[in-house]
C-alpha positions in Angstrom: -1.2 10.4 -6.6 -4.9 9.9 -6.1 -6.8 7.3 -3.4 -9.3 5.0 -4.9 -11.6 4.2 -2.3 -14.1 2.4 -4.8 -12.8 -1.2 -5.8 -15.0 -1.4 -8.8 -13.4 1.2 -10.5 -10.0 -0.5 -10.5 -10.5 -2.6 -13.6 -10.8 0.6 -15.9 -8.4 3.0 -14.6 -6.0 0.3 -14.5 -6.3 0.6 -18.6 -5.0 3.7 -18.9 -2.9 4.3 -15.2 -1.1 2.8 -12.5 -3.0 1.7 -10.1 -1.3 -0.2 -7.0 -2.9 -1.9 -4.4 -2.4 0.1 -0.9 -4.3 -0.9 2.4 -7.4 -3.0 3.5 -9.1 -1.0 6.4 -11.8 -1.1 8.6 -12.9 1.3 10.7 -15.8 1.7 13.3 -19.3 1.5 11.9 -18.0 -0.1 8.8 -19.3 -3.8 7.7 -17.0 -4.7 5.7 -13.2 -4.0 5.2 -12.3 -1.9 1.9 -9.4 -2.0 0.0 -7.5 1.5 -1.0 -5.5 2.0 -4.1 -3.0 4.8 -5.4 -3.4 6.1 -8.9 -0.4 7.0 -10.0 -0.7 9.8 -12.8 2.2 11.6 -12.9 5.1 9.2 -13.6 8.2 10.7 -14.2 10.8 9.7 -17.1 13.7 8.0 -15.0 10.9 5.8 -13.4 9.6 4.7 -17.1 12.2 2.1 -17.5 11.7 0.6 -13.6 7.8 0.9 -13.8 7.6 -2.6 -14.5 9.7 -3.8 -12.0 9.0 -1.1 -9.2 5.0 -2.3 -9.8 6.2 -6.3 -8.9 8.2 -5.2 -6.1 5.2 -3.0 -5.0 2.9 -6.0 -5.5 5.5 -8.4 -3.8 5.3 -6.1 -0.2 1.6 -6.1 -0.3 1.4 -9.7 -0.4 4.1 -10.0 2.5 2.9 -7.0 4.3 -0.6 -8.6 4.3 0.8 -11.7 5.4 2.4 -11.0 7.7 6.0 -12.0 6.8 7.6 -8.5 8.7 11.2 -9.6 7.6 9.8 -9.4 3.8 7.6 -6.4 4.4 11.1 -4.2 6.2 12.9 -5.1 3.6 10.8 -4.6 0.8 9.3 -1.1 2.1 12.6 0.4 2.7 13.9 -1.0 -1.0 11.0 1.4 -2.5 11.0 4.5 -0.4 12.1 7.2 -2.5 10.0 5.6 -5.8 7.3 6.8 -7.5 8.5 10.3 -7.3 8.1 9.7 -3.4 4.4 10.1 -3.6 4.0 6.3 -1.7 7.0 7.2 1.1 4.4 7.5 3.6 2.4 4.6 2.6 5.3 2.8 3.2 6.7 4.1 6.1 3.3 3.1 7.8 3.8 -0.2 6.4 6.9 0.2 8.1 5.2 1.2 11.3 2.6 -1.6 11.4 5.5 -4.5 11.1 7.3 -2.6 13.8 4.0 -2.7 16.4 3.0 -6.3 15.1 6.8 -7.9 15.4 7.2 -6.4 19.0 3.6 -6.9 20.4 3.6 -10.3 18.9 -0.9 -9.3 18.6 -2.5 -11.5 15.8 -2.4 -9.9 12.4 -5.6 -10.9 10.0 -4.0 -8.5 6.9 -6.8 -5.4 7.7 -5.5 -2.6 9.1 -8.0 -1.1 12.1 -8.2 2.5 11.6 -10.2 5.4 13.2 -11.6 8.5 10.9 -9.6 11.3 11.4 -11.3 14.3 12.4 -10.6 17.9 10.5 
């Protein structure tokens, strides 16, 4: 799996891979949130016949997780761990993270995760 960070390329890679919608960030010093996606370009034969469905259910948790609908996302995050080869488990388990803080802190959620840049 690779991260698109440019949201312009989207539209073309999506003609010839699976591309799923991941995160809207925004970190300090940054004007504007950006969107992240996964390429997925190694899909493995047992997924082939799901891809369809696993890209919905995908779809279906980003519009709950960005919602705000923590139920929905739980659900829904822990029904796909283990797809797509694993390559998104840890996606979702901060997914999974982020309804756990926002359910228990009751804080307002706008759908844009606030990140820092890791250092390395």
């Amino acid at each position: 799996m690779q991260i698109i960070f440019d949201e312009k390329l989207v539209p073309e890679l999506r003609e010839r891979y699976v591309i799923l919608e991941l995160d809207t960030v925004i970190q300090p010093g940054m004007e504007k949130p950006m969107t992240l996606f996964a390429l997925i370009d190694n899909i493995d034969l047992n997924t082939i016949p799901k891809m369809d469905n696993l890209t919905k259910q995908h779809q279906e948790l980003i519009d709950v997780y960005k919602s705000g609908k923590w139920d929905s996302t739980e659900l829904i995050a822990n029904s796909l761990r283990g797809s797509w080869r694993g390559e998104l488990d840890e996606f979702y388990d901060m997914v999974l993270e982020t309804a756990s803080f926002y359910r228990t802190t009751n804080e307002v959620w706008t759908g844009v995760r606030h990140t820092t840049p890791i250092e390395e």
